[in-house]
C-alpha positions, 0 to 999 in steps of 0.5 A, spaced: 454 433 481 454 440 483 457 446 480 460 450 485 463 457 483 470 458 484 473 464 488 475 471 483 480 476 485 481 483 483 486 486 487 485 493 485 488 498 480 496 499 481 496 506 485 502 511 487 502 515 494 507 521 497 510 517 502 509 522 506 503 518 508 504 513 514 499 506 510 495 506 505 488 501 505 487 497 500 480 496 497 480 489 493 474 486 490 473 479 492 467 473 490 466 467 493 472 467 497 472 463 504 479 466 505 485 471 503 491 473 505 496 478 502 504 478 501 508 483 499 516 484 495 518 488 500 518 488 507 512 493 510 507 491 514 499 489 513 494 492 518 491 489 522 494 483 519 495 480 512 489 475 512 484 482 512 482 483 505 481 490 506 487 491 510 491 498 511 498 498 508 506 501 512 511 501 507 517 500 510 523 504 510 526 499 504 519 500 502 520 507 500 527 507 498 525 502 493 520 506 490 515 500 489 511 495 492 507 489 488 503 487 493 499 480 491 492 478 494 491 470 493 483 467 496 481 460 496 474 457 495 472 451 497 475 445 498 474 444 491 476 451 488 483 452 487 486 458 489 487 464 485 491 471 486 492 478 483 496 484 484 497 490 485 503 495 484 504 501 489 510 506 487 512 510 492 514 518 491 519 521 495 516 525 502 516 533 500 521 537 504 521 544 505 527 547 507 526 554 507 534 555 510 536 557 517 532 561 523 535 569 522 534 575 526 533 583 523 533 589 526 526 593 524 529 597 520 531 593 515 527 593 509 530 588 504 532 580 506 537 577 502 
């Protein structure tokens, strides 16, 4: 008989980001893998698809409301290796907004603005 090596998976360590950012790449470590494919909780969108391992991540706008994200990475062997998964956690800080108050005109002569 033959020992054949089973698939291992190492989604990556749980991140945070600005949700400012449009996606994020993800960068899994994968081992004797014939195939992958990503799923997520929430309802964002995998670039260019779920089964790239390094795939780019668009949060959704539940996505972000929600503040997390467990993204789960499951890769099959062979025909004689069951599939493994692993997941990573991605929390999503609110954007910064800048808001310096509405436009104002002042003469020249004006030295101080309150």
């Amino acid at each position: 008989f033959t020992i054949v090596p089973g698939p291992a998976v190492n989604a990556g360590a749980d991140f945070t980001f600005c949700g400012s950012l449009s996606d994020i790449t993800l960068s899994p470590s994968i081992t004797n893998g014939v195939s992958q494919n990503w799923t997520s909780s929430g309802s964002g969108t995998f670039l260019p698809n779920s089964a790239t391992a390094a795939a780019r991540y668009q949060p959704s706008a539940a996505d972000r409301s929600a503040g997390t994200v467990t993204l789960t990475l499951t890769v099959s062997g062979n025909t004689q290796c069951l599939a493994v998964s692993d997941q990573v956690v991605m929390t999503i800080l609110p954007a910064i907004i800048a808001n310096a108050g509405p436009d104002r005109t002042f003469c020249s002569d004006i030295t101080t603005v309150n």
